[in-house]
C-alpha positions as CSV (number, residue, x, y, z in Angstrom):
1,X,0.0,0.0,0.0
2,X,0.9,3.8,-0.4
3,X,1.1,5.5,2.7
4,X,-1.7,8.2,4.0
5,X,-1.2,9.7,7.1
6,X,-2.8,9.4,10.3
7,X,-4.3,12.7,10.3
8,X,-5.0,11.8,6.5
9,X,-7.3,8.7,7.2
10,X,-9.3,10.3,9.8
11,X,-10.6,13.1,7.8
12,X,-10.9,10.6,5.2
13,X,-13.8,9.0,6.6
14,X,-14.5,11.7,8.8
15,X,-14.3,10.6,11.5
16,X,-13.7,11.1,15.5
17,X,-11.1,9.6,17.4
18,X,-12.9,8.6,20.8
19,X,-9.3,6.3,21.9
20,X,-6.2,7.3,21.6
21,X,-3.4,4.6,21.0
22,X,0.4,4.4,20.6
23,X,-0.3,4.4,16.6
24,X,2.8,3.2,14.9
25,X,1.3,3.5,11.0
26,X,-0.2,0.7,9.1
27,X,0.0,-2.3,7.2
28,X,-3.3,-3.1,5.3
29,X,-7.1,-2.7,5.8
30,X,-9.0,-5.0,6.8
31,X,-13.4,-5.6,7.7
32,X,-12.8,-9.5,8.7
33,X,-11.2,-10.1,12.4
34,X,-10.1,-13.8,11.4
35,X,-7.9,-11.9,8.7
36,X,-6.6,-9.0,11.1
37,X,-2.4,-8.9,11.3
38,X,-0.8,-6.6,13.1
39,X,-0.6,-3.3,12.1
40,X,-3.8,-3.3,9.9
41,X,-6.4,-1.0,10.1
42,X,-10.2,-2.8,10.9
43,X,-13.4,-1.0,9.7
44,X,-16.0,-2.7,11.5
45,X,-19.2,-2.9,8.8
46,X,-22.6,-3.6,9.3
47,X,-25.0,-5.9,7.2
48,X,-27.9,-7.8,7.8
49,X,-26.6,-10.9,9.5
50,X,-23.9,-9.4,10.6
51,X,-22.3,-6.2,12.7
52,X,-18.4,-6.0,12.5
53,X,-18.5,-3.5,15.8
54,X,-19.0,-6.7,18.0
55,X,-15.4,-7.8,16.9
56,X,-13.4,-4.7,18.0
57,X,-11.6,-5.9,21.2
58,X,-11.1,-9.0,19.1
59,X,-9.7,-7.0,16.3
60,X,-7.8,-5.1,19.0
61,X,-6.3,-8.4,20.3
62,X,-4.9,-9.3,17.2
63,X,-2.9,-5.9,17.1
64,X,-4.9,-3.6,14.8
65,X,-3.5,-0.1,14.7
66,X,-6.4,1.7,14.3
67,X,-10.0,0.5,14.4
68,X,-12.7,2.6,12.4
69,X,-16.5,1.6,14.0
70,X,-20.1,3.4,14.0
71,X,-21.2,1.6,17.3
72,X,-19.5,1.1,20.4
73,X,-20.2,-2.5,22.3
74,X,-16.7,-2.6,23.8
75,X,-15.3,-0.7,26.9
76,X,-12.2,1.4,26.6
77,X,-10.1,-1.3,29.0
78,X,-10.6,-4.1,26.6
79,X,-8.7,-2.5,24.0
80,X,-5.3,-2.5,23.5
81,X,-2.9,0.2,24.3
82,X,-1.8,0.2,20.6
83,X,-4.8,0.2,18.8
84,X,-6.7,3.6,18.3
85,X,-10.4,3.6,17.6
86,X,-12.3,6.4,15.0
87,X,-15.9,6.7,15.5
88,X,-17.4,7.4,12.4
89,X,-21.0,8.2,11.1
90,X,-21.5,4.4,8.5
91,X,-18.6,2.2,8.8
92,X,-19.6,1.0,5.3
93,X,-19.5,4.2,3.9
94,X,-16.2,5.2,5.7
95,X,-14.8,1.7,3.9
96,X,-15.8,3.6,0.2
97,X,-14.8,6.9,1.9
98,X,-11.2,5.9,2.4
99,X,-10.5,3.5,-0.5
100,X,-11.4,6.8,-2.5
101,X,-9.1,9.1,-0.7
102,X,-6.3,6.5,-1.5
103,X,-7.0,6.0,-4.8
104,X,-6.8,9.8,-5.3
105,X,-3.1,9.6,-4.1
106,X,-2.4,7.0,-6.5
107,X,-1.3,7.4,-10.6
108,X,-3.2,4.3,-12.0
109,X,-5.0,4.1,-14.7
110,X,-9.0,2.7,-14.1
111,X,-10.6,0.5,-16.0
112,X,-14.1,-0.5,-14.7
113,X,-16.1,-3.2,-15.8
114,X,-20.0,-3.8,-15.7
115,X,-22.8,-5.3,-17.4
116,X,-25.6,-7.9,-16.8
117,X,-23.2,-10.5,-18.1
118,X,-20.0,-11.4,-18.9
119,X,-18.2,-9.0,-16.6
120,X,-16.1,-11.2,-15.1
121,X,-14.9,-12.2,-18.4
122,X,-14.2,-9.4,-20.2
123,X,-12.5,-8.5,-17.0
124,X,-10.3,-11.4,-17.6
125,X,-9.8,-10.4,-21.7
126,X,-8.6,-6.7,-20.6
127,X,-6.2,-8.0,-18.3
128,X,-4.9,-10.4,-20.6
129,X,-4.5,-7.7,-23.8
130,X,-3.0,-4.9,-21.4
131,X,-0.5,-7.6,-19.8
132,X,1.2,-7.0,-23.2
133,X,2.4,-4.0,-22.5
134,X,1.4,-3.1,-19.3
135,X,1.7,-4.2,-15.5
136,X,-1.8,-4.9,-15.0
137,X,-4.0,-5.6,-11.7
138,X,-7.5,-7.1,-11.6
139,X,-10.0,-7.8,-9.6
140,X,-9.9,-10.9,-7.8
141,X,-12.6,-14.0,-8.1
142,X,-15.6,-12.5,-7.5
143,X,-14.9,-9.1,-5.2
144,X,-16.6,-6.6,-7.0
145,X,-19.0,-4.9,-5.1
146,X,-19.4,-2.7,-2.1
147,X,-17.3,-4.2,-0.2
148,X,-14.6,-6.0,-2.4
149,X,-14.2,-3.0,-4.8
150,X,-12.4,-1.0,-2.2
151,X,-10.6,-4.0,-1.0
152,X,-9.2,-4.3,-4.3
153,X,-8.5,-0.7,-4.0
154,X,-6.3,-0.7,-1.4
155,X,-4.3,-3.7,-2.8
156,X,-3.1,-1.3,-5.5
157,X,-0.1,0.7,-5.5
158,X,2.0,2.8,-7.9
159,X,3.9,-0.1,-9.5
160,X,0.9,-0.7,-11.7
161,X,-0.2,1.0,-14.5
162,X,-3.5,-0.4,-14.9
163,X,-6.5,-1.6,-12.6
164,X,-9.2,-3.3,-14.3
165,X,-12.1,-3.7,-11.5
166,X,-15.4,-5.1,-11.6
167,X,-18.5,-3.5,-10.7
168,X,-21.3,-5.6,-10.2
169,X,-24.8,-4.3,-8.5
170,X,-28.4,-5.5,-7.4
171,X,-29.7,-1.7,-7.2
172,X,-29.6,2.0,-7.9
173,X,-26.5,3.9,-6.6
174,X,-24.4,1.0,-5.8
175,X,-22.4,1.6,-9.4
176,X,-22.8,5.3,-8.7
177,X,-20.9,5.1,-5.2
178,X,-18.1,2.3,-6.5
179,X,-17.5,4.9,-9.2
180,X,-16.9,7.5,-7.0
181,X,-14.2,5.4,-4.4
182,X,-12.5,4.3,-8.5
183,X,-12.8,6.9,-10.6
184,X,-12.3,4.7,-13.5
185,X,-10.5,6.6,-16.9
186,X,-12.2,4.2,-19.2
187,X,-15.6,2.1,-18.3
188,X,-17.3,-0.7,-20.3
189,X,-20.2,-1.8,-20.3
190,X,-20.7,-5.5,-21.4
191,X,-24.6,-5.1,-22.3
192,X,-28.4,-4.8,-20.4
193,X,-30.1,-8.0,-20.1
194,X,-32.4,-9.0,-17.7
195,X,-31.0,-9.7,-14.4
196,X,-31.6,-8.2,-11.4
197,X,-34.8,-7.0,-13.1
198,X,-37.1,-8.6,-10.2
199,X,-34.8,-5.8,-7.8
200,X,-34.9,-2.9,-10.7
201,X,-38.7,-4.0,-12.3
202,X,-37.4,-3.1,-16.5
203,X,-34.7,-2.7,-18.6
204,X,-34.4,1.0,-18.8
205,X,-33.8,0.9,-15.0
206,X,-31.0,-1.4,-15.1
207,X,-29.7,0.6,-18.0
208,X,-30.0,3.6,-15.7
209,X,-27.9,1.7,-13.0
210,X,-25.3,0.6,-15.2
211,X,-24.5,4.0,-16.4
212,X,-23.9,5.5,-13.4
213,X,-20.3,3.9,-13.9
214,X,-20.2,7.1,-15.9
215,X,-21.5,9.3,-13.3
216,X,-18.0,10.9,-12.7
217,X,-17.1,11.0,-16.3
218,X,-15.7,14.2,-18.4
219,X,-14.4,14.7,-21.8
220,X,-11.7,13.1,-21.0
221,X,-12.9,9.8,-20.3
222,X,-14.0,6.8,-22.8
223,X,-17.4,4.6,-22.4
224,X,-16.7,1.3,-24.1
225,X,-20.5,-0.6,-25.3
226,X,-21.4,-3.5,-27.0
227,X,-23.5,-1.7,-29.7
228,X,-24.9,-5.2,-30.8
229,X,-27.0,-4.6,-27.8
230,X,-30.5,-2.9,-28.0
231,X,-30.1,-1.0,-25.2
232,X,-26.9,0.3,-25.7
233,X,-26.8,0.5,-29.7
234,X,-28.6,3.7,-29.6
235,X,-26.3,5.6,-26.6
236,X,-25.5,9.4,-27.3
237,X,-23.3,11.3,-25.0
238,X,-21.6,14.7,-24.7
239,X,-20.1,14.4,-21.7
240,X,-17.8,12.1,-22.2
241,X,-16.3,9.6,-25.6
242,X,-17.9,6.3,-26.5
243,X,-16.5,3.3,-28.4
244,X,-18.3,0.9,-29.6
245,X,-17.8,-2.6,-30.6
246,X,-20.2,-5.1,-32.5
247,X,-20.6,-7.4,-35.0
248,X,-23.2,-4.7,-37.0
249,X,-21.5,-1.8,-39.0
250,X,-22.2,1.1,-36.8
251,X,-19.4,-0.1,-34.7
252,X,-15.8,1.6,-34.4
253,X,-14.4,-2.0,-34.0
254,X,-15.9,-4.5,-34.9
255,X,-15.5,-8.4,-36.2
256,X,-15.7,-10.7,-39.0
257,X,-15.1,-14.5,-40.6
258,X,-15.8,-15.5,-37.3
259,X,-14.5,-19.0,-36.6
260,X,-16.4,-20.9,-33.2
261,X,-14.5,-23.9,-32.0
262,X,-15.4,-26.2,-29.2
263,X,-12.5,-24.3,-27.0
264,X,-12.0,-21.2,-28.8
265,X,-12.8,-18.5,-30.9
266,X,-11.2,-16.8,-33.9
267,X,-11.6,-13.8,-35.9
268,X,-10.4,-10.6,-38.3
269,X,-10.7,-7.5,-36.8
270,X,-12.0,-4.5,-38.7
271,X,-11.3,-1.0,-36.9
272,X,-13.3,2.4,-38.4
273,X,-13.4,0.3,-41.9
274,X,-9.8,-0.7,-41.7
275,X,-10.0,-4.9,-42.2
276,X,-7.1,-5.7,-40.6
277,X,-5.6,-9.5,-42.3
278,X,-4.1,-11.0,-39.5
279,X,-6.5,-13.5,-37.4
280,X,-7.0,-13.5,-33.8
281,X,-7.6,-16.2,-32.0
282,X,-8.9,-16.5,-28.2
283,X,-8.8,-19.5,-26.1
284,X,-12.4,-19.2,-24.5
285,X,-15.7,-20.6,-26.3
286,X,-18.7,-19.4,-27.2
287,X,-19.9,-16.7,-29.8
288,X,-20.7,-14.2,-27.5
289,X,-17.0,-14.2,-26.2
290,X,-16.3,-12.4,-29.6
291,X,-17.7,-9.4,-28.4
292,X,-16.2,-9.7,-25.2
293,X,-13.0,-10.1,-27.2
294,X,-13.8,-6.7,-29.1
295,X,-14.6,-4.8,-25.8
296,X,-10.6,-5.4,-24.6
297,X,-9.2,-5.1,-28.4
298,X,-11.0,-1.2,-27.9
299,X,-9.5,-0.8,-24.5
300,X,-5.7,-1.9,-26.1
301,X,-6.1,0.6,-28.9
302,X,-7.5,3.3,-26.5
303,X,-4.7,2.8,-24.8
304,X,-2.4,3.0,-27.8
305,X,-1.7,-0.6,-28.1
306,X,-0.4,-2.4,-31.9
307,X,-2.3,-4.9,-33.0
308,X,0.5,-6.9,-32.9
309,X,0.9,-6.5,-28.6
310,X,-2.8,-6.9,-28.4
311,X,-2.5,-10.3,-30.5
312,X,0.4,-11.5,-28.0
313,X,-2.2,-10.5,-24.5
314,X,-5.1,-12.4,-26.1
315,X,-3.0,-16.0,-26.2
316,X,-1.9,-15.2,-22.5
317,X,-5.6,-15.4,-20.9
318,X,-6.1,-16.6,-17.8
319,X,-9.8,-16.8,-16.5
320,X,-11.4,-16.6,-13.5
321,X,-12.9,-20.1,-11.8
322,X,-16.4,-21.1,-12.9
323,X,-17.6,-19.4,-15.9
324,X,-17.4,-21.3,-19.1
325,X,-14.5,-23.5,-17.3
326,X,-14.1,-26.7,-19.7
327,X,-12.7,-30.0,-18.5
328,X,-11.9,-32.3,-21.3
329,X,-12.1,-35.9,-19.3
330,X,-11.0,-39.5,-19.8
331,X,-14.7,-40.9,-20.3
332,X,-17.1,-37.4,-20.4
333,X,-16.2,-33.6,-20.5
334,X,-17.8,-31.0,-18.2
335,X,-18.5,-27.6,-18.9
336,X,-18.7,-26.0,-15.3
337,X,-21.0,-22.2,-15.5
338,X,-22.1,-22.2,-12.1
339,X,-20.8,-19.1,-11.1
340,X,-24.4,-17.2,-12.3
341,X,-27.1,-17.0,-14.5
342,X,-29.5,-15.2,-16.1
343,X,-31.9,-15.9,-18.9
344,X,-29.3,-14.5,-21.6
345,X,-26.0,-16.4,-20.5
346,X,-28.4,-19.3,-19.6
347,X,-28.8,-19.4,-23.5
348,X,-25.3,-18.4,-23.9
349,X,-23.9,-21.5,-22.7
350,X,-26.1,-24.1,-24.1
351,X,-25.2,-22.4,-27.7
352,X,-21.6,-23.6,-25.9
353,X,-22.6,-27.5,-25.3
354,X,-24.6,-27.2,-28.7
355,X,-20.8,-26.9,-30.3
356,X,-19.5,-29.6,-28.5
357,X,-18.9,-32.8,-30.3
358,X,-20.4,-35.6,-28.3
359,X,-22.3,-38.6,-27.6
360,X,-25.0,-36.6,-26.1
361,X,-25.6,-33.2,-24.3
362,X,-26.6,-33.0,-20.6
363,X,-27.5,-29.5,-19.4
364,X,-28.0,-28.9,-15.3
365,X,-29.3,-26.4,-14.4
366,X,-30.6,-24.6,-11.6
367,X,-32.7,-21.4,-10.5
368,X,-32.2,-18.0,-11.7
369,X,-32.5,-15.7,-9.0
370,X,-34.1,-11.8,-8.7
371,X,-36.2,-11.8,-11.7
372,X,-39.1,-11.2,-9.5
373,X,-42.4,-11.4,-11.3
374,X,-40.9,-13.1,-15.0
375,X,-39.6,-16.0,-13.0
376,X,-41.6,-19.0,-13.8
377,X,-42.2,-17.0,-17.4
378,X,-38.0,-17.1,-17.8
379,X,-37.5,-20.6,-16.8
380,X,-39.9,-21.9,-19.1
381,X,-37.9,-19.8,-21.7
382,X,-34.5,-21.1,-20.8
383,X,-36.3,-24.7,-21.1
384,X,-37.8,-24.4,-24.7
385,X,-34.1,-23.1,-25.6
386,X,-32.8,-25.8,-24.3
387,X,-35.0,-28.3,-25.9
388,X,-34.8,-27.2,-29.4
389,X,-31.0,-26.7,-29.3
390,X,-29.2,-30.2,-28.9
391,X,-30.1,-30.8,-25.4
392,X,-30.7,-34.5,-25.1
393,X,-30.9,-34.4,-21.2
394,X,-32.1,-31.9,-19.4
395,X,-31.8,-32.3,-15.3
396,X,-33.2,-29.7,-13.1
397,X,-33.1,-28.5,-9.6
398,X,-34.7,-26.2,-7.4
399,X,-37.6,-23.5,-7.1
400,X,-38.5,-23.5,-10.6
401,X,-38.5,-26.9,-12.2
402,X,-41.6,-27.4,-13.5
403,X,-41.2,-24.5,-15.5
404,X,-38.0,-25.8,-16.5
405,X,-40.0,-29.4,-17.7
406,X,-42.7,-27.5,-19.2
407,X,-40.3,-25.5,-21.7
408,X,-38.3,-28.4,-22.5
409,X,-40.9,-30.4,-23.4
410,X,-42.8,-27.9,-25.6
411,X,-39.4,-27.9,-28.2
412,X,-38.2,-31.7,-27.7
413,X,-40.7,-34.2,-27.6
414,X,-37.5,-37.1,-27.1
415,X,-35.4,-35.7,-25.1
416,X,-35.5,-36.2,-21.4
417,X,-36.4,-33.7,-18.4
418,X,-35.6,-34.7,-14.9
419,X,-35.9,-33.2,-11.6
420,X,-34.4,-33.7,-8.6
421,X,-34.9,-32.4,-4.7
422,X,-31.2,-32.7,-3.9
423,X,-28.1,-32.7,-5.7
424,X,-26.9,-36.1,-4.1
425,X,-29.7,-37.5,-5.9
426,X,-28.7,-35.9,-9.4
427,X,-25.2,-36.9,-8.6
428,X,-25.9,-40.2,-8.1
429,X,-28.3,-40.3,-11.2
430,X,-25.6,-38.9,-13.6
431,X,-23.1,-40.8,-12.1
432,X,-24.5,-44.0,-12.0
433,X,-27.2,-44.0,-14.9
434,X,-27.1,-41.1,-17.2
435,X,-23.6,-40.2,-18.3
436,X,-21.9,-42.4,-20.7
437,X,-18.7,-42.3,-22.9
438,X,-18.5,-39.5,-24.7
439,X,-21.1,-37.6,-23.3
440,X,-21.0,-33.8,-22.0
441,X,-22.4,-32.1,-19.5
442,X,-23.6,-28.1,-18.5
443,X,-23.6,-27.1,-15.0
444,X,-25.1,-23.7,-14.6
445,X,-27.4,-21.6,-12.1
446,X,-27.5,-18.3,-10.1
447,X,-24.3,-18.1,-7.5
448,X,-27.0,-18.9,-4.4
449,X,-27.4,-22.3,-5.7
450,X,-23.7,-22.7,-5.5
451,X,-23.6,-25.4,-8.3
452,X,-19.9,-25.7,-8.1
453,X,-20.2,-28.7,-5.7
454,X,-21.9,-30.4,-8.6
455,X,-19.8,-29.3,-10.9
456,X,-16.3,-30.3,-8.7
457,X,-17.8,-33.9,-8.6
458,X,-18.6,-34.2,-11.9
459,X,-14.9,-33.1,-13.3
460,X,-13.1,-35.3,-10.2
461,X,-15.4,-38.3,-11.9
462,X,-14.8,-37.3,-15.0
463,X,-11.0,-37.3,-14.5
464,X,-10.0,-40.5,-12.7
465,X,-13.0,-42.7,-13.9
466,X,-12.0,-45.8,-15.4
């Protein structure tokens, strides 16, 4: 970390100092006691389930320098003669508070990253294109809200000349107050689908929301949009620049003799009717990862990257664990997805098993949360997709598998639908009487389903199985 001052933190999150310890400066920052070393500075937050203030003495114990709370349940003898405590107004705001004060002393370049889908992604794309030229930091797994975007914050300092962080939301004004701790130079935004539309009720809402990655944007600054996208194609700004990418021809950048492979992608670029001859090609699969592709190809060049460096980044990619993560195994392959869904990347990756040669195609999949009122409506979809697309097997689980059966069987009147209350009972059924040689299988829902057991078992089997 760069260093800030003690005076400097506290009227960073203004705050009140209510103890005063031997402070001896800082290491890192911290909001989990289990994670506390000595030296670090603990904001205490607050959530639903949880209230960090409880933990201060235990923070305290651990040797925290200086501990930043909005409640006091501790008395001023359990707390250690080194560790000095700031009363502030929202411990959760003083986290953005001072992740945006330290940001402002750092000379980093910003990229941020949202969309309904395919943030995580594209986040790994950029990275890999800039890594060409650039010493590059991104956000980690899947810390890219509230609380993780300032974490990842304060794990920059001014050895790196790029940060590309993820924003990701469920409401109004949580983009808006990420982009105020970032301050990214240069924001993209994948596309507007429909999730979180049960929280946001329509489209133009969550368009809304998504923008306000902008909200601190001049005429300096570059919006980078998948114009392919209806509710982005039709952007106008004067505030700040826009660059957009597609497959149509109103694009600045855009793609074509598109190749789709099982495992990867290739292309030709074309940039403001340039063609450019030489292919790229991208080790991730699926169609929609060419626009992804296109959204850090416009990030290299806004950042004055050759083609030729931007070619180099793209064969370096390494993504991020469970989204489109392919196993190849000995008897079956397994494509693990579990990491999210929504109706859009729901359809997104079956297009992915539909590519796959093999003996069949088993899809499992599992609810879709926050689409509020469309729910059973958007299962159903997602079922009829998967029907008349290649699906020979559907297996579902949870809230919404009726809806699920009632799609699939509308569009495939041989294929098979079948549900299951737990996933030891799909395991054991795909294990044991569905999955043969040559086979492959899907595993995909919303995080809170937390698929990836499913998927883990399915690629250890698929591995070592004789």
């Amino acid at each position: 970390m760069e260093y800030m001052s003690f005076d400097e933190i506290v009227n960073a999150v203004s705050g009140q100092v209510i103890i005063s310890g031997k402070y001896s400066g800082y290491r890192n920052v911290s909001t989990d006691t289990r994670k506390i070393e000595e030296k670090d500075i603990f904001i205490a937050l607050r959530g639903e389930r949880f209230n960090g203030n409880k933990y201060v003495e235990a923070a305290s114990d651990k040797g925290a320098s200086i501990c930043i709370v909005d409640e006091v349940y501790f008395k001023e003898s359990e707390i250690n003669e080194r560790t000095t405590v700031i009363q502030v107004k929202d411990g959760n705001q003083a986290l953005l508070d001072l992740a945006e004060f330290y940001k402002s002393k750092l000379n980093v370049k910003v990229i941020g990253i949202t969309g309904s889908a395919g943030k995580t992604t594209t986040k790994d794309l950029i990275a890999s294109v800039l890594s060409a030229k650039f010493k590059v930091f991104k956000t980690e797994g899947n810390l890219n809200n509230q609380i993780g975007l300032p974490h990842m914050i304060f794990r920059l300092d001014n050895s790196y000349d790029v940060a590309v962080l993820e924003m990701g939301m469920n409401d109004r004004g949580e983009i808006h107050s990420m982009a105020k701790a970032a301050r990214p130079d240069i924001a993209v935004i994948t596309n507007v689908l429909r999730a979180h539309i049960g929280n946001l009720g329509t489209r133009e809402n969550i368009l809304a929301a998504k923008l306000e990655i902008t909200d601190f944007f001049s005429k300096d600054n570059t919006l980078v949009i998948n114009s392919d996208n209806d509710m982005l194609g039709n952007l106008k700004e004067d505030r700040f620049n826009i660059k957009r990418v597609g497959l149509e021809e109103n694009s600045d950048i855009s793609a074509y003799n598109i190749e789709v492979k099982e495992d990867f992608i290739s292309f030709n670029i074309c940039e403001n009717n340039v063609k450019m001859e030489d292919r790229f090609k991208v080790n991730v699969p699926g169609k929609y990862n060419v626009l992804n592709s296109l959204l850090a190809v416009a990030c290299g060049r806004i950042l004055n990257m050759t083609y030729g460096e931007i070619r180099e980044g793209l064969k370096n990619i390494e993504t991020t664990a469970m989204r489109m993560e392919i196993c190849k195994g000995k008897k079956f392959n397994v494509i693990n997805d579990s990491y999210n869904a929504n109706p859009e990347s729901m359809k997104a990756a079956i297009d992915v098993l539909k590519n796959f040669k093999s003996k069949r195609r088993v899809a499992v999949l599992g609810t879709m949360v926050e689409l509020g009122d469309e729910s059973c409506r958007m299962h159903e979809e997602v079922g009829k997709y998967a029907g008349k697309n290649g699906i020979d097997i559907l297996i579902a689980l949870g809230e919404y598998v009726e809806n699920f059966k009632r799609g699939f069987q509308v569009t495939n009147k041989k294929g098979k639908c079948i549900s299951f209350d737990t996933y030891a009972e799909a395991l054991e059924f795909l294990l044991k009487k569905c999955i043969v040689e040559g086979d492959t299988v899907l595993v995909k829902a919303s995080r809170a389903m937390k698929f990836e057991t499913i998927a883990e078992e399915l690629k250890r089997t698929a591995i070592i199985r004789r």
